[in-house]
C-alpha positions in Angstrom: -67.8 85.5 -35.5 -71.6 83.7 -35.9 -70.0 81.6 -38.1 -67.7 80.2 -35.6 -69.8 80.4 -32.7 -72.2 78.2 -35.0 -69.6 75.5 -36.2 -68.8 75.2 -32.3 -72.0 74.6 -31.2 -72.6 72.2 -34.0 -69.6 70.2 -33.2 -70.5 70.3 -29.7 -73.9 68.6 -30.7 -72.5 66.0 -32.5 -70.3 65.3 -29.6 -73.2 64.9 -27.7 -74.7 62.7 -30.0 -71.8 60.4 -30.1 -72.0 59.8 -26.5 -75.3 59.0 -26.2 -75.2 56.3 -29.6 -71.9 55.0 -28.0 -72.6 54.1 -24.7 -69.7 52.4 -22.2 -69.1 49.5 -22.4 -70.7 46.7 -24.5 -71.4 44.9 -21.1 -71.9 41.6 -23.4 -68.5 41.3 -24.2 -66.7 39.7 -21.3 -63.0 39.1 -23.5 -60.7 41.6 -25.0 -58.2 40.6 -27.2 -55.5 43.9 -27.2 -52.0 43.5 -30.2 -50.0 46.8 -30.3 -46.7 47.8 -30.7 -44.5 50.8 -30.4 -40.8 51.4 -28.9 -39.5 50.8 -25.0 -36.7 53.2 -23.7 -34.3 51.3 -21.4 -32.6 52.2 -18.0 -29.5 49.8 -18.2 -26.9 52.1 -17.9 -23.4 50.4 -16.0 -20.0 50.2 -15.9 -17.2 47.8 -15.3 -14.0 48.6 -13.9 -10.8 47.0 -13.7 -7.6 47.5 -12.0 -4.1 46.7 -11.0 -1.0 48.2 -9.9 2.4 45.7 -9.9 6.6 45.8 -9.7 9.1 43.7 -11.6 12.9 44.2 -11.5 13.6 47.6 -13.4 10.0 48.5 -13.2 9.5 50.3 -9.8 5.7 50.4 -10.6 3.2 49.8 -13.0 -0.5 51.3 -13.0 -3.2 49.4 -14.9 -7.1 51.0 -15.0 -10.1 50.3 -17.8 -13.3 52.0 -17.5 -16.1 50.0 -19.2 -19.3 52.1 -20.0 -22.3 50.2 -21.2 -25.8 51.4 -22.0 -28.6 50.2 -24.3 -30.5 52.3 -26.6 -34.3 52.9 -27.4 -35.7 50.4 -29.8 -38.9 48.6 -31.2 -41.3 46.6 -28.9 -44.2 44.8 -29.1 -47.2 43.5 -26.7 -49.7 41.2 -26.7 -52.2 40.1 -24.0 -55.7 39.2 -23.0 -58.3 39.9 -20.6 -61.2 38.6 -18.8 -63.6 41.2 -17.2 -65.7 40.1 -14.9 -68.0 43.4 -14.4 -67.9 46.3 -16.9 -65.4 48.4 -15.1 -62.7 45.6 -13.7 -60.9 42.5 -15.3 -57.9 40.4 -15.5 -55.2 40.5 -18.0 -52.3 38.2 -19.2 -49.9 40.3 -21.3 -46.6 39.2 -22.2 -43.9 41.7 -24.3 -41.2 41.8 -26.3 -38.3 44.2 -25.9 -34.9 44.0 -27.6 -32.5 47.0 -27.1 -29.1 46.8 -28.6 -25.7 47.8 -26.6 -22.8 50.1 -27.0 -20.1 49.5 -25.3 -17.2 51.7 -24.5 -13.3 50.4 -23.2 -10.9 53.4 -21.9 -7.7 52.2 -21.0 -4.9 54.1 -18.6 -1.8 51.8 -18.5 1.5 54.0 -16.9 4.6 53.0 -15.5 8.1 54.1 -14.0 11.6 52.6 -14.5 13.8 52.6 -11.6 17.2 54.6 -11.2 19.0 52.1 -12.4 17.9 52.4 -16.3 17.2 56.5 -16.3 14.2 57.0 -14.5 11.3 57.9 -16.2 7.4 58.4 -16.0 5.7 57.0 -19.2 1.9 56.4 -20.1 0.0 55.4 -22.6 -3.8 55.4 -23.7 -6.7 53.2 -25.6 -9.6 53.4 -26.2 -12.2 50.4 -28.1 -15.9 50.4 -28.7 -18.8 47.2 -28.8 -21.6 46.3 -28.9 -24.7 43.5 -28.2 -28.0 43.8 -26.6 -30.2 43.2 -24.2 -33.5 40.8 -24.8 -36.5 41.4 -22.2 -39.4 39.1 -22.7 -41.9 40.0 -19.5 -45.0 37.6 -18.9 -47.3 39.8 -16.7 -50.8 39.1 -14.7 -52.5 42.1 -14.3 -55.8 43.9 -12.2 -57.4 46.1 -15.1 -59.8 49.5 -13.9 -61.3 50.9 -16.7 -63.7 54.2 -17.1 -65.4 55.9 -20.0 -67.5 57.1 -22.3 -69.5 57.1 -25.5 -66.0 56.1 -27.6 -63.8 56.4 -25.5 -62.2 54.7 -22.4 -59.0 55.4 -20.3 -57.8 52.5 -18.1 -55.3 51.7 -15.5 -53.4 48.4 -14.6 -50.8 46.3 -12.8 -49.4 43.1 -11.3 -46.5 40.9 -11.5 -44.0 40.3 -14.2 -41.5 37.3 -14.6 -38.9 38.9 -16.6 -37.0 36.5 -18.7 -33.6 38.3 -19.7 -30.6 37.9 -22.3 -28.0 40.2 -22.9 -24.8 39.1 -25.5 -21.9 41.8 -25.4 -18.6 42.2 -26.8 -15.4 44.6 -25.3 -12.2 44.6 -23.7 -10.0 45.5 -21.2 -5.9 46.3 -21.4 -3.7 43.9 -18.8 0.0 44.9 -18.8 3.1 42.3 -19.3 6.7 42.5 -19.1 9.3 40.8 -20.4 13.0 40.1 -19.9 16.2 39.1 -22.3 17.7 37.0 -20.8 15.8 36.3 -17.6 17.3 37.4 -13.9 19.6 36.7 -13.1 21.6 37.3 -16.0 25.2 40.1 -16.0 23.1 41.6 -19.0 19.6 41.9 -18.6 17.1 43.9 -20.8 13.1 44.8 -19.5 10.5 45.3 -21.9 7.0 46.9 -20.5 3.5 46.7 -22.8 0.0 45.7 -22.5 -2.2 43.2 -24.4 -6.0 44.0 -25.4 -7.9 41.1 -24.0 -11.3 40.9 -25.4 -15.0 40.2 -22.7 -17.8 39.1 -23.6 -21.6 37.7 -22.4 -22.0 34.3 -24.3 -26.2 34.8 -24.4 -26.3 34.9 -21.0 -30.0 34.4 -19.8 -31.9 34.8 -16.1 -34.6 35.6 -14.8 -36.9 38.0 -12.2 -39.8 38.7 -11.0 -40.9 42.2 -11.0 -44.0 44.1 -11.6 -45.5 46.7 -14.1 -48.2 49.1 -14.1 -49.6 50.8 -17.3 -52.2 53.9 -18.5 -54.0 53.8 -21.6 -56.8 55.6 -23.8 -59.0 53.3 -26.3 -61.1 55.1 -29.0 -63.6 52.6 -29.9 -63.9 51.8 -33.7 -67.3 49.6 -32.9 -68.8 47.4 -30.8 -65.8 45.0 -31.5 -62.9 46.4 -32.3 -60.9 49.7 -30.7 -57.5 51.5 -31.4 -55.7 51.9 -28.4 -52.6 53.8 -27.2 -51.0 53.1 -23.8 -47.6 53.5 -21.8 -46.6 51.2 -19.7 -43.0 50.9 -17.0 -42.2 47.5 -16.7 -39.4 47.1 -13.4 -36.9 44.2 -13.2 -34.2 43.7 -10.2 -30.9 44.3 -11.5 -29.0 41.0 -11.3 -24.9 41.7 -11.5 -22.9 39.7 -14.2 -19.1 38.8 -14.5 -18.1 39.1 -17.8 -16.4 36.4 -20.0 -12.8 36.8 -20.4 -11.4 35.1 -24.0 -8.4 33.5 -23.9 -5.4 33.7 -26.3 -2.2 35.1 -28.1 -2.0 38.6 -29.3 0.6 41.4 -29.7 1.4 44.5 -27.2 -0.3 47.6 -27.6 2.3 50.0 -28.0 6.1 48.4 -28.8 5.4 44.8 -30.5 6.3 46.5 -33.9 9.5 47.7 -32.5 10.5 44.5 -30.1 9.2 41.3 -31.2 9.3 39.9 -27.9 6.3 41.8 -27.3 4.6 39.4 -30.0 2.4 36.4 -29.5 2.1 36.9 -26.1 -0.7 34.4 -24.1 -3.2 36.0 -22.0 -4.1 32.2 -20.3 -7.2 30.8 -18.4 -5.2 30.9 -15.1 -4.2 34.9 -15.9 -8.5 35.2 -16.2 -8.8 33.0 -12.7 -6.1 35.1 -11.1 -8.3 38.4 -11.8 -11.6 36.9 -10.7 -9.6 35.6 -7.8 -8.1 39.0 -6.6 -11.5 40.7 -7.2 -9.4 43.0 -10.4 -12.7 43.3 -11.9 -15.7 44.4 -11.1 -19.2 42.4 -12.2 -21.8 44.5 -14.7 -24.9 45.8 -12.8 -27.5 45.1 -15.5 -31.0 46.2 -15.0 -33.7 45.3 -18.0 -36.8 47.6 -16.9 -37.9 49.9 -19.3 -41.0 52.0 -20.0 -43.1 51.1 -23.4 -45.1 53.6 -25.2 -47.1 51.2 -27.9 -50.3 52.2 -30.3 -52.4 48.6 -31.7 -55.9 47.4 -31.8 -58.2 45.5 -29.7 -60.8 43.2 -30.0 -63.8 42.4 -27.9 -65.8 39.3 -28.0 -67.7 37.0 -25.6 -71.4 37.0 -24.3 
């Protein structure tokens, strides 16, 4: 027990010490020069829907719905800035950042349809479901107002300003859009309907924009020496969302379900006018994509200047 009550008091003493050798801050050194990097977890989380419902000749009605779910995972991020202070406890910063999450994307597809009495009736449906992926490239430039307190080796500090937010995102998926066919075409005696749907692949062609926002951080520095520290800070950088129609990609493929039993169903075109015609009748919804994301990142810093 007086063994441990001494080893306390002795640490506490050297504590002590440490603060008094280690005063805050250098006052001398009016630049700090801070590299650090760590991982950023994302809030883009959105989804795209798509829809239609339509009639031909035997078919009394067709149903058409795909569900895209997109969200970007935690990854590796890096910062770099420097500041100017103009009094020991408040200063400027210019910080820029580098952030690039990848995407999973997820396609469910619902296609169902009903023949009319005239062929037998019948309620049919059918399922699919496709996965992609991408990501999502955040590069903010911030100015920030830096408050800064401490003592002996150790400081905490707060700051915040603006951000311009310079944003790409590339993504891959797809969506179902059901065709029918007819041998021979109406108006012929004879006439046999075929009903099926094509996988039509989306994309974002590195799309890039940009926002202003704003970010504010927290950090802790434990001072090394008079010019160098190892810091640790958090930071929440917040973008706008901006909303994004996707990129449809034209061209011939089979039907989902009956091309290997009918090959009529093969090689059929999904066009650039069957794309306009979706976009026109508002079919599809755009992608709500927002790029903030909080950073936790560990690095050094540097202090010079007289």
């Amino acid at each position: 027990m007086r063994r441990s009550a001494a080893t306390l008091l002795s640490l506490l003493g050297l504590s002590a010490a440490a603060w008094a050798v280690y005063p805050f801050p250098d006052i001398t050194k009016k630049f700090e020069f801070s590299l650090s990097g760590g991982f950023a977890a994302p809030r883009f989380k959105g989804a795209t829907t798509y829809g239609d419902t339509w009639n031909y000749y035997f078919l009394t009605r067709v149903d058409e719905r795909t569900t895209i779910d997109v969200v970007s995972k935690t990854a590796a991020s890096v910062a770099a800035g420097i500041a100017y202070y103009f009094s020991p406890q408040f200063g400027v910063q210019l910080q820029a950042a580098y952030h690039d999450a990848p995407i999973e994307t997820t396609s469910n597809f619902r296609f169902n349809w009903t023949w009319s009495p005239a062929v037998g009736n019948g309620n049919f449906s059918r399922t699919s479901e496709w996965f992609g992926a991408g990501d999502l490239r955040t590069i903010p430039v911030s100015l920030n107002f830096i408050a800064r307190v401490g003592r002996g080796r150790f400081e905490a500090s707060v700051a915040g300003g603006p951000s311009v937010f310079i944003n790409t995102l590339t993504a891959e998926t797809a969506f179902g859009y059901g065709f029918t066919k007819t041998n021979p075409p109406p108006p012929a005696p004879q006439v046999d309907q075929y009903v099926d749907a094509l996988r039509v692949p989306l994309e974002f062609r590195e799309r890039t924009w940009s926002r202003i926002g704003f970010n504010f951080s927290g950090g802790l520095v434990y001072k090394i020496g008079d010019t160098l520290g190892f810091s640790l800070e958090a930071r929440y950088f917040f973008c706008p969302a901006k909303t994004l129609t996707w990129d449809f990609v034209a061209g011939q493929s089979d039907g989902l379900y009956f091309s290997g039993q009918f090959p009529i169903l093969r090689n059929v075109p999904f066009t650039e006018d069957d794309a306009q015609g979706i976009l026109d009748d508002f079919k599809m919804t755009g992608l709500s994509v927002n790029p903030s994301f909080f950073q936790v990142v560990a690095g050094f810093k540097i202090y010079f200047g007289n």
